[in-house]
N, C-alpha and C positions, 0 to 999 in steps of 0.2 A: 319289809317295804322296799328295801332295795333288788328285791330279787324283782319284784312287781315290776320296779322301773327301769328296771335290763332285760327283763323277759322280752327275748326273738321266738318265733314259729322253731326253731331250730331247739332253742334253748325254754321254755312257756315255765307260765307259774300256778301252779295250783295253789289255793290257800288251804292252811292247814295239811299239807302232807307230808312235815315234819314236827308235828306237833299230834301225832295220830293218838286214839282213845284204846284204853283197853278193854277188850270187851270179852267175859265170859258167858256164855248160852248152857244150862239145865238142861238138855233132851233126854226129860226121862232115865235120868241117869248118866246118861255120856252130855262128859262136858267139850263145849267145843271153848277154845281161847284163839280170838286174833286184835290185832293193832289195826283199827281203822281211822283214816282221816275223818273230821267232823262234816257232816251234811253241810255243803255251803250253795245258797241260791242268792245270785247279785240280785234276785226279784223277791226276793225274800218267802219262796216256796219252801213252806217247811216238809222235814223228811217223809215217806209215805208210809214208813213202819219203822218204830225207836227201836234198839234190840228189845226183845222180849226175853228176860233172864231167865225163867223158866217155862218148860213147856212140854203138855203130855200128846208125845206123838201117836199116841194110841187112840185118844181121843177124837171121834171122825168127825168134832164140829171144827169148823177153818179151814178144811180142806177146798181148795179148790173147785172146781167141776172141770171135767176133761169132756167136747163139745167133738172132736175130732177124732177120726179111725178106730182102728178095730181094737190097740192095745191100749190098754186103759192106765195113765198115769195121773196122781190125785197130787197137790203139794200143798203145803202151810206155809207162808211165808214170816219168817220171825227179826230178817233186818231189811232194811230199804233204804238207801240214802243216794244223793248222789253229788257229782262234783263239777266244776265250771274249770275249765281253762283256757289262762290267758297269754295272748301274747305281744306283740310291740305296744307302745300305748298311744299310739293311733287308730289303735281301734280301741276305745274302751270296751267293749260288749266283750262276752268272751268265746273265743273263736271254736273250743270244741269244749265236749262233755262226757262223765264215764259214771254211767250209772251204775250200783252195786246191789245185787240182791240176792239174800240170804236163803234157802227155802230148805227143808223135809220133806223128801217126794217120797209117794207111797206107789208102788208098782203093783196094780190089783188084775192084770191078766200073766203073773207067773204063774206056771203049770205046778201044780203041787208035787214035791219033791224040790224043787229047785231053790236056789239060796243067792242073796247077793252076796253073801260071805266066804262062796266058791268063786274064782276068778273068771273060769271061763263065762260062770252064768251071767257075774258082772257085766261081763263086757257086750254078752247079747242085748242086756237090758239097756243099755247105753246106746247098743247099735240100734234098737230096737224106737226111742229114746230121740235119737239122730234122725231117723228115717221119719216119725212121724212132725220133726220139725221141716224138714225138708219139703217132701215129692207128696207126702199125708195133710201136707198145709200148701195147696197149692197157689191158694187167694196171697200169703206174702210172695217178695222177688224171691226168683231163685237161690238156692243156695249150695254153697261146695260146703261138706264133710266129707270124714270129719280132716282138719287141720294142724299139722302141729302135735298129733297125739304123741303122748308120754307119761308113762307111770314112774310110782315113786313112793319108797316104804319111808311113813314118818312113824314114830312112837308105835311101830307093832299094827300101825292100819295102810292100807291099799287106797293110793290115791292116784286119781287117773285123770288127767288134763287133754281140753282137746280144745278147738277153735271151730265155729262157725262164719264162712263170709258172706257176703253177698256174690256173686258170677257176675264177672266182668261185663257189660253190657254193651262194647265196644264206642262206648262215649270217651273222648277223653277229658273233656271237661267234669264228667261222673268224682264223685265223690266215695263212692264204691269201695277203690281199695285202701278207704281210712273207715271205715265203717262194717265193723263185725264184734263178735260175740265170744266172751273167752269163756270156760267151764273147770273148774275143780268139784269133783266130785267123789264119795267114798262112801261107804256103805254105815247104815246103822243096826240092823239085822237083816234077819232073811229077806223082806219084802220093803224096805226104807232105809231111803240115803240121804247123804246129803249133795247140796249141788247150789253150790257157788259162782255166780255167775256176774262177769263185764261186762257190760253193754258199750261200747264206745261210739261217739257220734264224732267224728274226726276234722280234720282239716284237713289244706292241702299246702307242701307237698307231702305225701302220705307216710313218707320213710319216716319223715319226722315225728308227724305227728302219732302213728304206729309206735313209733321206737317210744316216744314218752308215754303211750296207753301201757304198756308191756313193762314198763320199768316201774307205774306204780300200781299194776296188777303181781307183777310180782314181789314188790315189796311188802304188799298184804299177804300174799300166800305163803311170804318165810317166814310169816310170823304166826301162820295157822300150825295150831296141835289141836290132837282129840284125842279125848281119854275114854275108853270105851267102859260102858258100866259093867257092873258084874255080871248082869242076866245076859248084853251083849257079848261080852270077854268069851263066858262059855257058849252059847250059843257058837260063835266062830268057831269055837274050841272042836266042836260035835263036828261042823262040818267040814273041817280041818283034816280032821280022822278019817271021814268018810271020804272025801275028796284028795287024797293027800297030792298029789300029781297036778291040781287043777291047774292050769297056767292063763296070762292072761297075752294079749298080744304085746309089745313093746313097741314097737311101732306101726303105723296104719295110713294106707294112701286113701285120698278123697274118692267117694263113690263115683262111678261113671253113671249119675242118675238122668234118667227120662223121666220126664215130669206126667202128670196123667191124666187123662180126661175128666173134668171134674162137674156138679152143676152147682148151686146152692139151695140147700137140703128146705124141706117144709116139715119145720120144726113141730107145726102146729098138729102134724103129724104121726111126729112123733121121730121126726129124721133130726140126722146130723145137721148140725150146721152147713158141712162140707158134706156134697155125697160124691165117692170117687164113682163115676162109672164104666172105666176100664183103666185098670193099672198098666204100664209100659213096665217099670222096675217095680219087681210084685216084692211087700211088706214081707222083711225077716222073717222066718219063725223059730221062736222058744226050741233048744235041743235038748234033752236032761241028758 
């Protein structure tokens, strides 16, 4: 309670995020473990998915639908929550928010041969991943990728972080640069990973409010491990052998993207949601 009634924009207080849950996830064998704070809404919005302790990723009911571009990603989503932060207490309401969601994405336009369990192909899938968030979705704002990228070996698995923002809009009253998207993400076999994702709805001024999104974004992701199952373990194993050399980037600057002429598709049709009809920055392609 005291921290409630000290909390400055400088310094804010999130409820519950030191008092976080432990939470283990079943995926079919690989277990994932992290410490999250508990779902907290001052409206009393309850969370949009509790974890789901077990769950067969093989199974293609839950999956998503992918409405957009030509490479096709499917996800299941198994945690949902999010958080309120506050700050002086003249303003009761609370001035920003950092939504958390958990998901199993299934990559169903990899070329046969190819593995998320090779680095390099990881990382096309990611790039791949990026681009259809971007310039492939041109109906949201703009956006800079990727951000911030950096891998990093936990427990024997390949984990690779990166950030989404929104492009500057040359407002300066814009709320823009407190408001972006972070990702942890790391493979479950050949064609499914996972992919961990912050949503952050910010404040101003941004350094701050930034600096406290980032500090309990990575509080939650030192507390992530994953143990990969046996059928995963060796699966890597095979393509370990085969790929020995694979590398992945270690660091990466934000695309120079042109956004593309788009219309909006007649589904009834049979179209996309989105139909691009001339690319500027034309769509990755898969290398094996």
């Amino acid at each position: 309670m005291l921290k409630r009634l000290f909390a400055t924009r400088k310094h804010p207080y999130m409820p519950g995020l030191n008092t976080p849950e432990q939470i283990n996830i079943d995926l079919s064998g690989s277990v994932l473990s992290l410490k999250l704070p508990p779902h907290y809404s001052s409206d009393g919005f309850e969370a949009h998915c509790d974890p789901i302790e077990t769950m067969n990723i093989y199974d293609p009911a839950g999956y998503d639908g992918d409405p957009l571009g030509t490479a096709v990603f499917s996800n299941k989503c198994y945690i949902s929550r999010a958080w309120e932060v506050f700050g002086p207490l003249t303003r009761l309401r609370y001035i920003g928010s950092i939504s958390f969601v958990a998901v199993v994405e299934r990559i169903d336009s990899l070329p046969k041969g190819m593995s998320c369990f090779n680095p390099n192909h990881f990382e096309q899938v990611i790039n791949r991943l990026i681009f259809k968030m971007g310039p492939e979705n041109p109906t949201s704002a703009k956006r800079v990728a990727p951000v911030n990228w950096r891998t990093e070996e936990k427990n024997g698995c390949l984990w690779l972080y990166y950030e989404i923002h929104k492009a500057e809009d040359g407002d300066p009253e814009s709320f823009a640069p407190s408001q972006f998207s972070s990702y942890a993400v790391t493979p479950l076999d050949d064609h499914h990973y996972i992919r961990l994702m912050f949503h952050n709805l910010g404040y101003k001024p941004a350094k701050y409010s930034n600096r406290f999104a980032n500090s309990v974004r990575d509080k939650v992701l030192n507390s992530v491990n994953l143990t990969l199952s046996e059928y995963a373990q060796q699966c890597k194993t095979e393509v370990q052998s085969q790929w020995p050399d694979a590398t992945i980037s270690q660091q990466r600057q934000p695309y120079n993207w042109i956004y593309p002429e788009w219309r909006y598709g007649d589904t009834s049709k049979g179209e996309r949601d989105v139909v691009i009809t001339e690319y500027s920055t034309t769509p990755p392609e898969f290398h094996l």
